[in-house]
C-alpha positions, 0 to 999 in steps of 0.5 A: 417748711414745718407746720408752724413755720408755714403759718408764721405770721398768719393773724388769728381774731380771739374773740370772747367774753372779755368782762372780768378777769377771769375771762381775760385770763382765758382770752390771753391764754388762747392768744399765747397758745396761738403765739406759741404755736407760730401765729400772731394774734388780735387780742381786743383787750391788748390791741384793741381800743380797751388796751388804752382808752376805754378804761378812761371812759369813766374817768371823772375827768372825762364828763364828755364821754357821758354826752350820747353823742360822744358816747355813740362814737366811741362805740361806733369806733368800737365796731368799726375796728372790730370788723376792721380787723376780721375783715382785713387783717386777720387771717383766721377767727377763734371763738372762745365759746365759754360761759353760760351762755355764748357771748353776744360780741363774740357771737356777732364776730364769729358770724361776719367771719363766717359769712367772708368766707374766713377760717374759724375754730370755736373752742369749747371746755364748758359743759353748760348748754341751752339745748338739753346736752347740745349747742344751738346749730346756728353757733356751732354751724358756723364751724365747718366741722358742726362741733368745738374744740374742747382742749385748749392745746388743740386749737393751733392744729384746728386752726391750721387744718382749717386754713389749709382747707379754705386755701385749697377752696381758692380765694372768697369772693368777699372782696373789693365790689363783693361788699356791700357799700355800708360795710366797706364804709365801716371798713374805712372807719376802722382802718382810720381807728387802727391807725390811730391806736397804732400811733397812741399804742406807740407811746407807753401808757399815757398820763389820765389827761393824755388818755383823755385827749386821744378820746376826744381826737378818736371822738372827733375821727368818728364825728367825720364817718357818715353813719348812714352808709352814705358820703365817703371819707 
């Protein structure tokens, strides 16, 4: 098998800034390069809960969203998916570490990547940095190389030498009893949250009133997840 066939279906986290279109631009660019390239990607803003509900949070018609409670879940269910998909369904993590400084998400994703034992590839094309010419070690560290990719057409090929170089390591440890109970219940919360977008994003874009409804059910899904690590679901 070639390279890209051998890495068909491997499932790559883009993880980045993601609040303008500027920035989306640049996130989708990574995940099309990557899809070009063999793998399939996550993509927050397309698969994630802002691909369908999260613009209806400030719908008028959505008042009860602005109830901290509400609001609470919803960001819960946030994190919890996230972490869902770093942990259990992608098989890599890329970085886009752009911007003026690193993006505090992006940042947090990479780090609970790292610490799993995950591959990842921070990519970097933006020569603003905080510590006179250098990146902070605790971000770039995270790479097994010490350094980023600076051209966009390189991460595929970064991506898949890191891959083979955590398999020939074996499998992590970070599996089964080797997680930590609070996060395996996070794991549970965000596999619920995944089911739930799969079927809404089996629909076409929903009608606001529609959109409205699938928060309150998503609202309603996190109410029954114990926030304290403790019960079960």
């Amino acid at each position: 098998m070639t390279p890209m066939e051998a890495r068909k279906g491997m499932r790559i986290y883009c993880s980045g800034p993601l609040f303008c279109p500027e920035e989306m631009a640049a996130m989708t660019a990574i995940a099309d390069t990557l899809e070009e390239a063999g793998f399939d990607t996550f993509l927050p803003h397309r698969d994630g809960l802002e691909a369908h509900l999260l613009k209806y949070v400030n719908d008028p018609k959505a008042n009860f969203i602005r109830i901290p409670p509400a609001n609470r879940f919803l960001s819960r269910a946030a994190f919890a998916l996230d972490i869902y998909e770093i942990l259990e369904r992608c098989d890599g993590l890329v970085m886009n570490m752009n911007g003026r400084v690193p993006d505090e998400g992006a940042v947090a994703e990479t780090a609970v990547a790292f610490a799993a034992g995950k591959p990842l590839v921070i990519y970097k094309n933006d020569h603003r940095t905080l510590l006179n010419g250098n990146d902070n070690s605790m971000l770039i560290g995270l790479s097994r190389t010490f350094s980023t990719v600076e051209r966009m057409d390189r991460i595929p090929v970064e991506v898949r030498r890191t891959l083979d170089e955590v398999e020939r390591e074996g499998p992590a440890p970070y599996r089964g009893e080797a997680i930590p109970p609070n996060v395996r219940e996070v794991l549970r919360l965000g596999e619920k949250v995944w089911r739930f977008l799969s079927r809404v994003h089996s629909f076409s874009t929903p009608e606001e009133t529609e959109g409205i409804k699938h928060l309150k059910e998503l609202v309603r899904l996190c109410e029954t997840q114990p926030e304290n690590g403790s019960g079960g679901i």
